[in-house]
C-alpha positions in Angstrom: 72.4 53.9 247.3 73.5 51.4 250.2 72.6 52.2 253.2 74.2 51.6 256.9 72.0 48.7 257.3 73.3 47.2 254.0 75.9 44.1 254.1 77.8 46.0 251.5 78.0 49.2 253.9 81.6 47.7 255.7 83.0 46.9 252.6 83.0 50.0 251.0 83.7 52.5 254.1 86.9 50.4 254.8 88.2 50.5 251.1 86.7 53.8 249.4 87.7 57.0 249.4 85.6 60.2 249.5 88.8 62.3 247.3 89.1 59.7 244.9 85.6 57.6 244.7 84.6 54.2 245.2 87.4 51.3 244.6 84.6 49.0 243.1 83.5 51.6 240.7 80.1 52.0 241.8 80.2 55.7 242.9 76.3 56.3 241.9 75.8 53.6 245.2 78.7 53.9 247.3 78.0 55.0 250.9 81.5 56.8 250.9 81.3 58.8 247.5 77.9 59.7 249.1 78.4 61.5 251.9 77.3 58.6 254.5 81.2 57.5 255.6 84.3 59.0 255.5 85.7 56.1 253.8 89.6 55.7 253.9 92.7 57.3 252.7 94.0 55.6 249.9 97.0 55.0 247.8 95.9 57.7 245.5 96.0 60.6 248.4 99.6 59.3 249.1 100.6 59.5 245.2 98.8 63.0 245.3 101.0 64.4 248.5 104.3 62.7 247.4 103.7 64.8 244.2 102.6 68.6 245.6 105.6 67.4 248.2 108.0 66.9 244.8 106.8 70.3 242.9 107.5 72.2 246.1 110.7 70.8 246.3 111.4 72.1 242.6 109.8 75.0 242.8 112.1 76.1 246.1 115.1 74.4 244.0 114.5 76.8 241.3 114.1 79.9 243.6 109.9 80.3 243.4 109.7 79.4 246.7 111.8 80.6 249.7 113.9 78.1 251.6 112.4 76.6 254.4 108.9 76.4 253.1 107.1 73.1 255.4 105.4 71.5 252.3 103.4 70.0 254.8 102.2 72.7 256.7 102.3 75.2 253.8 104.5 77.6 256.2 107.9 79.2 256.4 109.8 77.9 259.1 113.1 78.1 260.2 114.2 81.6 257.7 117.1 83.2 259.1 115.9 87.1 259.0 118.5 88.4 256.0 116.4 85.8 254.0 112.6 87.2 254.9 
């Protein structure tokens, strides 16, 4: 596994993610897949969110979910009381 002192250490806590593993594919080293960096949010989170943010959408278009659910805060907000 690389360690902090490693030269590789930078590289993969500035481009890894711990959600979605190591970028280089070497998750058995990687300091981030690990548990010794937080690594970064990658492109992958922000294709994951856009799509839970696009099935809540349908989901309240199609009446499974109230208006005025926050998709990102998993809350109702803004329900005018005939609707609760």
């Amino acid at each position: 596994m690389i360690t902090k002192d490693d030269r590789q250490f930078g590289v993969h806590a500035t481009h890894c993610c711990s959600v979605h593993g190591c970028k280089y594919g070497q998750d058995d080293v990687c300091p981030v897949t690990n548990g010794l960096d937080d690594g970064v949010r990658c492109e992958d989170c922000d294709w994951d969110d856009q799509r839970i943010e696009d099935a809540i959408e349908l989901l309240i278009a199609r009446g499974w979910i109230p208006e005025g659910f926050d998709a990102s805060t998993h809350k109702l907000i803004n329900i005018p009381k005939e609707k609760q």
